[in-house]
VOTOR-825934 format. One record per atom (N, C-alpha, C): residue number from 1; residue in three letters; atom name; x, z, y. Coordinates in Angstrom, 1 decimal. Example, Ala and Ser with C-alpha at 12.3 -4.5 7.8 and 13.67 -1.06 7.14 Angstrom:
> resi resn name east up north
> 1 ALA N 13.2 7.8 -5.7
> 1 ALA CA 12.3 7.8 -4.5
> 1 ALA C 13.2 7.8 -3.3
> 2 SER N 12.8 7.1 -2.2
> 2 SER CA 13.7 7.1 -1.1
> 2 SER C 12.9 7.9 0.0
This chain:
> resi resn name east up north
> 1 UNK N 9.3 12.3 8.6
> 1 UNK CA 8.7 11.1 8.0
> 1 UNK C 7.2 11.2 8.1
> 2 UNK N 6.3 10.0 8.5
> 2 UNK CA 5.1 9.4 8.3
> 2 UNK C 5.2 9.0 7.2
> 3 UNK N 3.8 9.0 6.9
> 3 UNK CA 3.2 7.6 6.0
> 3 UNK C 1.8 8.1 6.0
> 4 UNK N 1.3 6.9 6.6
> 4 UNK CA -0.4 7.2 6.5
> 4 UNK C -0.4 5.8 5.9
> 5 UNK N -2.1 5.6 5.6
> 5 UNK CA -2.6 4.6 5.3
> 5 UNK C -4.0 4.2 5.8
> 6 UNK N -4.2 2.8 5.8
> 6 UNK CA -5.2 2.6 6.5
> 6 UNK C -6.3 0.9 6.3
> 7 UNK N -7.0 0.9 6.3
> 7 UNK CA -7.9 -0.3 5.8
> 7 UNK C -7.4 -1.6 6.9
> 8 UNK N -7.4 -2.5 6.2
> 8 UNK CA -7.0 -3.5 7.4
> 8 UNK C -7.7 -3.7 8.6
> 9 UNK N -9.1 -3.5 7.7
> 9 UNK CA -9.9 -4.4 8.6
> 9 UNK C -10.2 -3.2 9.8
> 10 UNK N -9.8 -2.0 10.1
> 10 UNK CA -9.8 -1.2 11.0
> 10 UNK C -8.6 -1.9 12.3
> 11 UNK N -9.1 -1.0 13.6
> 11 UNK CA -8.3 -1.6 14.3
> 11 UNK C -6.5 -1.0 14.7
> 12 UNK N -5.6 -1.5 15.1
> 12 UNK CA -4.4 -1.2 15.0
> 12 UNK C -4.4 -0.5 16.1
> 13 UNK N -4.1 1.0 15.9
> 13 UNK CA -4.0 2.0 17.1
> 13 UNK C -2.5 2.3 17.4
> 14 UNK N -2.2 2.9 18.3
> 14 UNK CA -0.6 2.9 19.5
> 14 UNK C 0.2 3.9 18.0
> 15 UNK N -0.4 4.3 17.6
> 15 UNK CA 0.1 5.4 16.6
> 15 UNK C 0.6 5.0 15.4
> 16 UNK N 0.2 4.0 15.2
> 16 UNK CA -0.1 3.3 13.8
> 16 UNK C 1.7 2.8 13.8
> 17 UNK N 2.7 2.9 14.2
> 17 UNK CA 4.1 3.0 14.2
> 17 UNK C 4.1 1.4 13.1
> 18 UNK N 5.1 1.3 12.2
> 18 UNK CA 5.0 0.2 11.3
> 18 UNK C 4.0 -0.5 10.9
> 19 UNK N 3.3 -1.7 11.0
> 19 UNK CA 1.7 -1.6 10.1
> 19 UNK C 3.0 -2.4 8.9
> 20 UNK N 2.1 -2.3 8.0
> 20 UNK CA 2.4 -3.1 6.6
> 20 UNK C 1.5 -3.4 5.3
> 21 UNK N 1.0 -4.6 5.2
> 21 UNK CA 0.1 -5.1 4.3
> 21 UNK C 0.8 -4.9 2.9
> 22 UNK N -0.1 -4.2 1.9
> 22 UNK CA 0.9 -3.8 1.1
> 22 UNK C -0.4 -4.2 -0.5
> 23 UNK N -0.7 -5.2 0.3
> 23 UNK CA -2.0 -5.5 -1.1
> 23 UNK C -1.3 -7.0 -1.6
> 24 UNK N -1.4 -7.7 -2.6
> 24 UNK CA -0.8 -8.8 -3.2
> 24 UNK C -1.4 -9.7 -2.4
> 25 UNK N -2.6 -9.9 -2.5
> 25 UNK CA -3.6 -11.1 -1.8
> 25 UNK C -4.0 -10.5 -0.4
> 26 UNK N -4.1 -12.0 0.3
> 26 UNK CA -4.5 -11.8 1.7
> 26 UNK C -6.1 -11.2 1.8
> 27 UNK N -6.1 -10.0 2.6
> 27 UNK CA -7.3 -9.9 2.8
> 27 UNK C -8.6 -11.0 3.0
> 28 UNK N -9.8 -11.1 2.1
> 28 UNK CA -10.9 -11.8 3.0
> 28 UNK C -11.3 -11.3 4.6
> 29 UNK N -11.7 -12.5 5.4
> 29 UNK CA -12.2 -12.0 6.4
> 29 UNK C -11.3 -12.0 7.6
> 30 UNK N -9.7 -12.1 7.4
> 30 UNK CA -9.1 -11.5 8.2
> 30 UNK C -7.7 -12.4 8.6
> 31 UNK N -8.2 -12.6 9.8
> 31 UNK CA -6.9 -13.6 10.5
> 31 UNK C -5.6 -13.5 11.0
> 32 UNK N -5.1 -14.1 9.9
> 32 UNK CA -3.6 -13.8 10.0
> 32 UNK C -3.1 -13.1 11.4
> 33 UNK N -3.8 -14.0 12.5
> 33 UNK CA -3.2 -14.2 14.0
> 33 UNK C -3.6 -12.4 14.6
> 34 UNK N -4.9 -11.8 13.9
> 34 UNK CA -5.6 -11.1 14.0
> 34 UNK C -4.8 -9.6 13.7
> 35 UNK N -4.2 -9.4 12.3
> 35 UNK CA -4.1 -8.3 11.6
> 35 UNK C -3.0 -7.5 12.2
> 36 UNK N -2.4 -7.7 13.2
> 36 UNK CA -1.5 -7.1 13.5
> 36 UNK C -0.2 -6.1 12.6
> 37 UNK N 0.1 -7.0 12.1
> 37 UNK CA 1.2 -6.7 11.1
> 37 UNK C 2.6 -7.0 11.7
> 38 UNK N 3.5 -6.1 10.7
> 38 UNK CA 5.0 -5.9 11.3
> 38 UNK C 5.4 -6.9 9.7
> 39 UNK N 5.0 -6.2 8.6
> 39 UNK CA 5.6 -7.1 7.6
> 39 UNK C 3.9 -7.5 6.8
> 40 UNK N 4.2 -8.0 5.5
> 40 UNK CA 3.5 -7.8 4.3
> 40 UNK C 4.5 -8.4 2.8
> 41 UNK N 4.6 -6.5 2.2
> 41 UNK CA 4.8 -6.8 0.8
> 41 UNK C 4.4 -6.4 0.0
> 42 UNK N 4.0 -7.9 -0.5
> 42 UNK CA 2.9 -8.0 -1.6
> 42 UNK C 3.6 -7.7 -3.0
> 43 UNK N 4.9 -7.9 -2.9
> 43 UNK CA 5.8 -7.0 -3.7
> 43 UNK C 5.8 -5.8 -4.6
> 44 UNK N 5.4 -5.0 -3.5
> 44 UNK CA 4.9 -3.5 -3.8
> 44 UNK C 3.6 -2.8 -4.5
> 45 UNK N 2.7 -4.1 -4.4
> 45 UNK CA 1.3 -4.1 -5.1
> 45 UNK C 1.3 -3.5 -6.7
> 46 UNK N 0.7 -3.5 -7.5
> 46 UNK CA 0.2 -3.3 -8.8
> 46 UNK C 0.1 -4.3 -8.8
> 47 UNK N 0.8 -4.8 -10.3
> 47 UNK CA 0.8 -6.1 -10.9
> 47 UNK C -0.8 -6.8 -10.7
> 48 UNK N -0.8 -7.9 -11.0
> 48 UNK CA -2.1 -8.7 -11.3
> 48 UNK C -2.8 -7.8 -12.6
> 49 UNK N -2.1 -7.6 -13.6
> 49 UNK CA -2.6 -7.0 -15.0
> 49 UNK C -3.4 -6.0 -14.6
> 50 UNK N -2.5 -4.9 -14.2
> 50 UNK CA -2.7 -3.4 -13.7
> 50 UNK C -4.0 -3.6 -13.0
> 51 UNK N -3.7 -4.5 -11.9
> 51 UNK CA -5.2 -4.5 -10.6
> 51 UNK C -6.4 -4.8 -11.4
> 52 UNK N -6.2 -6.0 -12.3
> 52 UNK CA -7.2 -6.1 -12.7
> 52 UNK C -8.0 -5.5 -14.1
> 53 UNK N -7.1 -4.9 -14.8
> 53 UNK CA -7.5 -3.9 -15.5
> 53 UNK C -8.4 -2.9 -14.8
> 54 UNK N -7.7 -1.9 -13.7
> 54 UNK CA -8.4 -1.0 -13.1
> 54 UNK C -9.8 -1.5 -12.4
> 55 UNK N -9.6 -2.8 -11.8
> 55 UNK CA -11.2 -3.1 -11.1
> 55 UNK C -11.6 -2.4 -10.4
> 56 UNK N -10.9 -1.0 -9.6
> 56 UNK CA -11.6 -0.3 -9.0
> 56 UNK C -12.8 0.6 -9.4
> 57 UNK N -12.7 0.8 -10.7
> 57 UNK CA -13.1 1.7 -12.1
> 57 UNK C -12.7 3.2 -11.4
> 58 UNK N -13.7 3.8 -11.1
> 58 UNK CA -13.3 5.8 -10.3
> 58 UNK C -12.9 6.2 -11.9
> 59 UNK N -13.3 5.7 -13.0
> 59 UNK CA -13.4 6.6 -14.7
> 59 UNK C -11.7 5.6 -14.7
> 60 UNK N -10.9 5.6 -14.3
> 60 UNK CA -9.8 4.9 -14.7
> 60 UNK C -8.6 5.0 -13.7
> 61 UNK N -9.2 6.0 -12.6
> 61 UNK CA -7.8 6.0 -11.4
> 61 UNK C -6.9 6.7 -12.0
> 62 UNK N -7.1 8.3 -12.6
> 62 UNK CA -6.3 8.8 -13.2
> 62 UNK C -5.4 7.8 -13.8
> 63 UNK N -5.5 6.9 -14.9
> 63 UNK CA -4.6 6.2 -15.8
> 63 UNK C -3.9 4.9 -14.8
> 64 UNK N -4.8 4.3 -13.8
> 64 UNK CA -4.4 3.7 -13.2
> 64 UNK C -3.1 4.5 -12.2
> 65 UNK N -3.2 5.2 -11.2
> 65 UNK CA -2.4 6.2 -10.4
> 65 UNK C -1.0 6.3 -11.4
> 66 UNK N -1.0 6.5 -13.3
> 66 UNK CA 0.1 6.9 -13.1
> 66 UNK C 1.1 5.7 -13.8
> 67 UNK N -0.3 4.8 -13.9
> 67 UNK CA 0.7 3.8 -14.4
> 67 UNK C 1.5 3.0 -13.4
> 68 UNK N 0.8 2.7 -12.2
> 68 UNK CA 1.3 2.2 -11.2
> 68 UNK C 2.5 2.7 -10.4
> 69 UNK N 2.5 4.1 -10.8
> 69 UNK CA 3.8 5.1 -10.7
> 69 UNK C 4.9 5.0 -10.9
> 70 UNK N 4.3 4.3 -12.8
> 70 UNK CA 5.3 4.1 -13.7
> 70 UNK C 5.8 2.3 -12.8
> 71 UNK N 5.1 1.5 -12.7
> 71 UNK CA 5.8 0.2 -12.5
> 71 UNK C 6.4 0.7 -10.6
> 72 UNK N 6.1 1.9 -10.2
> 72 UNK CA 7.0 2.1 -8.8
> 72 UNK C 8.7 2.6 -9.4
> 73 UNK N 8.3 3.2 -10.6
> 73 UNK CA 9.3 4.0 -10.9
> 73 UNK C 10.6 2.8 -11.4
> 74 UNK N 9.9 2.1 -11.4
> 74 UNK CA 11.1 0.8 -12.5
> 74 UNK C 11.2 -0.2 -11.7
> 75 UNK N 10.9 -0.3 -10.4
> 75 UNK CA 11.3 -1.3 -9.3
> 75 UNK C 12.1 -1.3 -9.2
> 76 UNK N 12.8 -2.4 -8.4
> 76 UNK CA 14.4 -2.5 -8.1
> 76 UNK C 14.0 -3.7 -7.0
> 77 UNK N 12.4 -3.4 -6.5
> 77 UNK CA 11.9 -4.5 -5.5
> 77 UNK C 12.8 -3.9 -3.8
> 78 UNK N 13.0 -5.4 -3.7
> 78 UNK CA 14.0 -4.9 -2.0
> 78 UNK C 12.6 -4.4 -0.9
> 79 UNK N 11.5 -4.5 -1.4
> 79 UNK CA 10.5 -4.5 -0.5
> 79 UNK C 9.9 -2.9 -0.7
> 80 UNK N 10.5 -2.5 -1.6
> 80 UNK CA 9.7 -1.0 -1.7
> 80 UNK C 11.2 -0.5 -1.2
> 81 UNK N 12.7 -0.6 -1.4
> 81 UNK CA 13.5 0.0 -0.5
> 81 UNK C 13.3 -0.1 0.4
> 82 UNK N 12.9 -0.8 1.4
> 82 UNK CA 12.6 -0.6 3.0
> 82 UNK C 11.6 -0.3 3.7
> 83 UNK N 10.4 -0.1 2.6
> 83 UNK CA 9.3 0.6 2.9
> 83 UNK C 9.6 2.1 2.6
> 84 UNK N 10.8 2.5 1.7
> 84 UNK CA 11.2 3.9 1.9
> 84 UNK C 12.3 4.4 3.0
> 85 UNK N 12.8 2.8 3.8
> 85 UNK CA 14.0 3.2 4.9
> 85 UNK C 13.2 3.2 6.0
> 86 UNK N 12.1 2.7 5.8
> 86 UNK CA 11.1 2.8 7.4
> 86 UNK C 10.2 3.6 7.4
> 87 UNK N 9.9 4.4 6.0
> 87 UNK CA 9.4 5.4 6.6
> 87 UNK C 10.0 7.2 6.6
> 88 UNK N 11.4 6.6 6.1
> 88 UNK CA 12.6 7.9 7.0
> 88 UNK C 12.3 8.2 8.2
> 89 UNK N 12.4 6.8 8.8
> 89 UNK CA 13.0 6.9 10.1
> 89 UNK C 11.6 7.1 11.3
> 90 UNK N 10.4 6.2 11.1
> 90 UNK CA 9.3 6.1 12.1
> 90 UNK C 8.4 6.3 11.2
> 91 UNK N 7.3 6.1 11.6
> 91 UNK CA 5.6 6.3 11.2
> 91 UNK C 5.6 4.8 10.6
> 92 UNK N 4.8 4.9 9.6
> 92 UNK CA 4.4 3.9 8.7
> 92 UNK C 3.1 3.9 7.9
> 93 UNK N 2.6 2.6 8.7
> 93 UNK CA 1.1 2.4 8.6
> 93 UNK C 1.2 1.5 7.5
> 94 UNK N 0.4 2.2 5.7
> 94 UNK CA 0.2 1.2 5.2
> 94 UNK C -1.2 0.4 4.8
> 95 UNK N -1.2 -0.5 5.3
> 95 UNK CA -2.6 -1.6 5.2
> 95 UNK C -3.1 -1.4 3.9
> 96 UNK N -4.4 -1.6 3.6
> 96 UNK CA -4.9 -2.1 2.1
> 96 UNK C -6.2 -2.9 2.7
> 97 UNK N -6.9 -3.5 1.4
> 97 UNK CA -8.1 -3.7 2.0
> 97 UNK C -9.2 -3.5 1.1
> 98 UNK N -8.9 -2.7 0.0
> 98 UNK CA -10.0 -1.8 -0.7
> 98 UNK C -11.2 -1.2 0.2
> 99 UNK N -11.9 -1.1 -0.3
> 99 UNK CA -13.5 -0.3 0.0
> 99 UNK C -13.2 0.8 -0.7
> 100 UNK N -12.6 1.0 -1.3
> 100 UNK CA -12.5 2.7 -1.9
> 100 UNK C -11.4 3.4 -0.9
> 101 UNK N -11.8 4.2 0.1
> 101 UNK CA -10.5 4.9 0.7
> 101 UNK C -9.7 5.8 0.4
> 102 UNK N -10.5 6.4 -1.1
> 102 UNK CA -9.6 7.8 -1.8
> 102 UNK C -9.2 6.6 -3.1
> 103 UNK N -9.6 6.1 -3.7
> 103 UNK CA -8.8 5.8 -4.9
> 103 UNK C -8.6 3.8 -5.2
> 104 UNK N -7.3 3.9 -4.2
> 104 UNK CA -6.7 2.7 -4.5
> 104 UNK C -5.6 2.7 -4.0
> 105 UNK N -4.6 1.5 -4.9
> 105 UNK CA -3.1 1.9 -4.5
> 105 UNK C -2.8 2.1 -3.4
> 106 UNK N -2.6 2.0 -2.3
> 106 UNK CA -2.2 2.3 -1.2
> 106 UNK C -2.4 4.3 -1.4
> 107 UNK N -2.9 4.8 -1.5
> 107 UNK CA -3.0 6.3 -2.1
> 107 UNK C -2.1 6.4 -2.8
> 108 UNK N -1.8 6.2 -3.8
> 108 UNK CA -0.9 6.0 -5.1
> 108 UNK C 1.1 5.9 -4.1
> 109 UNK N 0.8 4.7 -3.7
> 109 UNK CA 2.2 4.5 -2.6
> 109 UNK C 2.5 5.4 -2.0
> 110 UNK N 1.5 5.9 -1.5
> 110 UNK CA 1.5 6.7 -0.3
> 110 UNK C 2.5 8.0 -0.7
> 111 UNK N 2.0 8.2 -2.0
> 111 UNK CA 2.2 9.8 -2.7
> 111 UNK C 3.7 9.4 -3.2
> 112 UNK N 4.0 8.5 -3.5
> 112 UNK CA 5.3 7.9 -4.4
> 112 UNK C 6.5 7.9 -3.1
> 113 UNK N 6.1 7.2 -2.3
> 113 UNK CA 6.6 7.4 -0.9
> 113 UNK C 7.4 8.8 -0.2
> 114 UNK N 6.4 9.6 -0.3
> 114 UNK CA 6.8 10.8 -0.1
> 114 UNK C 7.4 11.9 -1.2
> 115 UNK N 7.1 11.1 -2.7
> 115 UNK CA 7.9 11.9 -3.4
> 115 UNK C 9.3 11.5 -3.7
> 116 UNK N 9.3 10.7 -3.3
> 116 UNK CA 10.8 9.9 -3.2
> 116 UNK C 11.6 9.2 -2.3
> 117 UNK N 11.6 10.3 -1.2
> 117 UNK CA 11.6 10.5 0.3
> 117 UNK C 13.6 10.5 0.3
């Protein structure tokens, strides 16, 4: 098993196996035709509440990270089961489009991903 993660607005390399946008809202900036995506589920995001509580607050990732844990933990979304069947099987690139590269969900996924392999 893969699972990396990676900013959208970076370019899609031969490596990058599945890409998957995994933010609620479409990136600014970025054309559909452009992003080179396999899926996007916005499914799998942190609620609207959650996102916008945290703000991207560094004094609130801790609490953010385990709450978001908590709403991965109580899914029964078909979009996070197949983002755990595809990254059994191949490499799986997950998109974000945060400016923070260490603390935003896609990090959080990432870890949940692999803990629940």
């Amino acid at each position: 098993m893969s699972v990396q993660i990676k900013r959208i607005y970076e370019s899609a390399a031969s490596d990058d196996g599945n890409r998957v946008l995994v933010d609620r809202l479409w990136p600014r900036g970025v054309a559909k035709a452009d992003a080179a995506l396999d899926e996007w589920y916005k499914t799998v995001a942190p609620t609207t509440d959650l996102r916008q509580w945290f703000g991207h607050d560094r004094d609130r990732w801790d609490e953010f990270s385990e709450r978001y844990r908590g709403e991965l933990d109580a899914s029964n979304d078909d979009a996070l089961a197949k983002l755990q069947e595809l990254s059994k099987n191949q490499t799986l690139t997950l998109l974000y489009a945060a400016k923070d590269t260490e603390c935003n969900h896609a990090v959080v996924l990432k870890a949940w991903l692999e803990d629940n392999a």
